[in-house]
C-alpha positions as CSV (number, residue, x, y, z in Angstrom):
1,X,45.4,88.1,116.0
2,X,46.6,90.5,113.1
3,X,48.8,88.6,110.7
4,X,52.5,90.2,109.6
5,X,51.3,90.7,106.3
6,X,48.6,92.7,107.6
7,X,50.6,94.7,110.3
8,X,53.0,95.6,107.3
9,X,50.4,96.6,105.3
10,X,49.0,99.1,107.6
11,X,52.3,100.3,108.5
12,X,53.0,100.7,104.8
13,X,49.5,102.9,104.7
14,X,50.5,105.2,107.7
15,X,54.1,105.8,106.0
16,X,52.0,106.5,102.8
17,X,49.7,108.7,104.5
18,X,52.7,110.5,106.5
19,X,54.6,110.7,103.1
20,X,51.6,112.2,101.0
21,X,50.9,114.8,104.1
22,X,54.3,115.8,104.1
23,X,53.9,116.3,100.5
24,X,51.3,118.5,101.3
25,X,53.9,120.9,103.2
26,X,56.1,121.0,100.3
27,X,53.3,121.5,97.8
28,X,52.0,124.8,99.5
29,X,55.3,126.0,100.3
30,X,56.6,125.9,97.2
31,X,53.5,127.4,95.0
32,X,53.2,130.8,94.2
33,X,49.6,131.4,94.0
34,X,48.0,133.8,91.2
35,X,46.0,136.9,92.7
36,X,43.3,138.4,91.4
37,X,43.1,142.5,92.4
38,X,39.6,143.7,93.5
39,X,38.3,146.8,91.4
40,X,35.6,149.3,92.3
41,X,32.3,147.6,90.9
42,X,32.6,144.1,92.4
43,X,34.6,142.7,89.7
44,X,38.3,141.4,89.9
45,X,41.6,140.9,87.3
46,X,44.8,139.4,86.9
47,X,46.8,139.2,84.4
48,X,48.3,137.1,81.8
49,X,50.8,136.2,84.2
50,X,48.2,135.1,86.4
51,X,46.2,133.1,84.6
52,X,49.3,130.7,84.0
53,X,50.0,130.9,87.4
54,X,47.1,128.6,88.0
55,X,49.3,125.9,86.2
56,X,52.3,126.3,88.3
57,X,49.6,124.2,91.7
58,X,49.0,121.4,89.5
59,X,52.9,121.1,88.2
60,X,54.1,121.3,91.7
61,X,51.4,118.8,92.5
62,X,52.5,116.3,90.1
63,X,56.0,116.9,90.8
64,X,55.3,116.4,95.0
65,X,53.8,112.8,93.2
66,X,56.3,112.1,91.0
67,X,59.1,111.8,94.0
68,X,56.6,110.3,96.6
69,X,55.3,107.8,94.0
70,X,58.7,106.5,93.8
71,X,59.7,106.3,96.8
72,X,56.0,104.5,97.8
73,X,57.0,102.0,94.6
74,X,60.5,100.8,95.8
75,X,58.8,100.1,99.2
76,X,55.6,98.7,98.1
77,X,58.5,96.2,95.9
78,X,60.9,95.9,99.0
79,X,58.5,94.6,101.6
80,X,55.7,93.2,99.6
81,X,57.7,91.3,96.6
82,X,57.1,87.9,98.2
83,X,53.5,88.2,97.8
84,X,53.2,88.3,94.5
85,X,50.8,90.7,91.6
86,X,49.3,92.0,94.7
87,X,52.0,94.2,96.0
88,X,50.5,96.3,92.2
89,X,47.5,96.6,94.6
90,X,49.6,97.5,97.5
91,X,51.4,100.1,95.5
92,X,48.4,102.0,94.1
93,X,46.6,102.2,97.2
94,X,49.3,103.5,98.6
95,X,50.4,106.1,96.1
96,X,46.6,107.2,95.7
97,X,46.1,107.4,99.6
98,X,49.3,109.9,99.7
99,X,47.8,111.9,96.7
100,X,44.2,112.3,98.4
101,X,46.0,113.8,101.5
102,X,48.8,115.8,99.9
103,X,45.6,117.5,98.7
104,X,43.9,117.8,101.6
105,X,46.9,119.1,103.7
106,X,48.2,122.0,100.5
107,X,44.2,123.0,100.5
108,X,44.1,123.5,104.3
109,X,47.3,124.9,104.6
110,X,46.2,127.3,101.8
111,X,44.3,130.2,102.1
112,X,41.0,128.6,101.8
113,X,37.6,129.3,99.2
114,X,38.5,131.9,97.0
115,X,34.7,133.4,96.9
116,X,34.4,133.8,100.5
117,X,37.7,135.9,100.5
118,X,36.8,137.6,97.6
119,X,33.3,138.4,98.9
120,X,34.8,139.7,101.8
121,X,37.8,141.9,99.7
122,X,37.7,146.0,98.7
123,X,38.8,147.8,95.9
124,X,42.2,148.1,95.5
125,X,43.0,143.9,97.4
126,X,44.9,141.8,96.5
127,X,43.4,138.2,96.5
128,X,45.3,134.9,96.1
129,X,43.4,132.1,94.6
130,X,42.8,128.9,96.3
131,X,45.5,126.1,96.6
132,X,43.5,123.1,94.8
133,X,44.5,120.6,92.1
134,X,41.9,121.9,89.4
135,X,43.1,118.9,86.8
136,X,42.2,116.3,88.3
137,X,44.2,113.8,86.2
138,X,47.3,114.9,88.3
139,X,46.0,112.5,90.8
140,X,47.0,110.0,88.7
141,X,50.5,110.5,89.0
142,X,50.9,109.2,92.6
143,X,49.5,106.0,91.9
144,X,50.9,105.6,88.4
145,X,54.6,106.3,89.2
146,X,54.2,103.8,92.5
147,X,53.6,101.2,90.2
148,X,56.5,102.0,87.7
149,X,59.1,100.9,90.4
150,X,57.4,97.4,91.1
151,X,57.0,96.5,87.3
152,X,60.4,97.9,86.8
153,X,62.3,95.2,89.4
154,X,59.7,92.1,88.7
155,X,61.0,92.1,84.9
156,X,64.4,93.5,85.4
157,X,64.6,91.4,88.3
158,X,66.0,88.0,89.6
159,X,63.2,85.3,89.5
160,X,63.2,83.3,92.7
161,X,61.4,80.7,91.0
162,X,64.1,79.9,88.9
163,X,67.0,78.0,90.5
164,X,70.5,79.5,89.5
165,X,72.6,76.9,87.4
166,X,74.9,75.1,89.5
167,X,78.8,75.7,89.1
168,X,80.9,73.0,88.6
169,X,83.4,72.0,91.8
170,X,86.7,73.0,90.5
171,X,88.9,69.1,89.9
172,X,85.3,67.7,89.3
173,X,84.2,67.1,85.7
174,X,82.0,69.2,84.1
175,X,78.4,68.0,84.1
176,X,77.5,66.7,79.9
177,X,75.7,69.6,77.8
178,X,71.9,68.7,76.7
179,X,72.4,67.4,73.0
């Protein structure tokens, strides 16, 4: 028998897996790819332009993390609080799970190996590059701002192992102050 902990768990890592593809959408719909224009001799350029355009993948990348890490954070926190420093656990896998396939999803979705295409271009083409995170420290987003929301609410938070101070019943004497 799968315990509730567990059943929430995966459910947690489908939602995680659901948000980062989702991500992926929105990743290669919103990046404008660089293209490199195929000259006579087998070589190709771009331009200035272009060459900052490889940036603009890996911003959107981070950006698709920053809001899904967030989101993955408050409900890592929401339904795993109870359990204590591992919901951290809970949280990163989570947040680095949606990363891994917001990548696979934007690079399948994009238009695929840039050689093969290029190989297969003439004179004159216009070639878009491939829709990849080439800094790979961008993956570090997901996981990190997942874990930003948990350590957020456990020290901001209530502690539930600290009883609240009772109030006095009003008519009833105050209860003596600790000399």
């Amino acid at each position: 028998m799968i315990s509730t902990d567990a059943r929430r768990f995966g459910a947690f890592l489908a939602l995680a897996l659901g948000l980062g593809a989702l991500a992926g959408v929105v990743w290669w719909r919103v990046t404008d790819l660089p293209t490199f224009r195929v000259v006579t001799g087998g070589g190709a350029v771009t331009s200035e332009r272009g060459l900052a355009g490889y940036i603009a993948a890996d911003a959107w990348f981070v950006v698709c993390g920053v809001v899904a890490g967030l989101v993955l954070g408050v409900l890592a926190w929401r339904w795993f609080s109870r359990a204590g420093w591992p919901v951290v656990l809970v949280a990163v896998v989570g947040g680095s799970a949606a990363g891994l396939v917001c990548w696979l999803v934007g690079y399948e979705l994009g238009p695929g190996a840039f050689d093969v295409r290029l190989a297969a271009a003439r004179p004159g083409d216009e070639v878009p590059v491939e829709l990849t995170v080439r800094a790979q420290v961008a993956l570090a987003v997901w996981p990190l701002l997942a874990v930003v929301p948990v350590l957020l609410a456990s020290s901001l938070g209530r502690d539930p192992e600290v009883e609240a101070p009772e109030e006095p019943v009003s008519g009833s004497p105050a209860p003596p102050s600790p000399a």
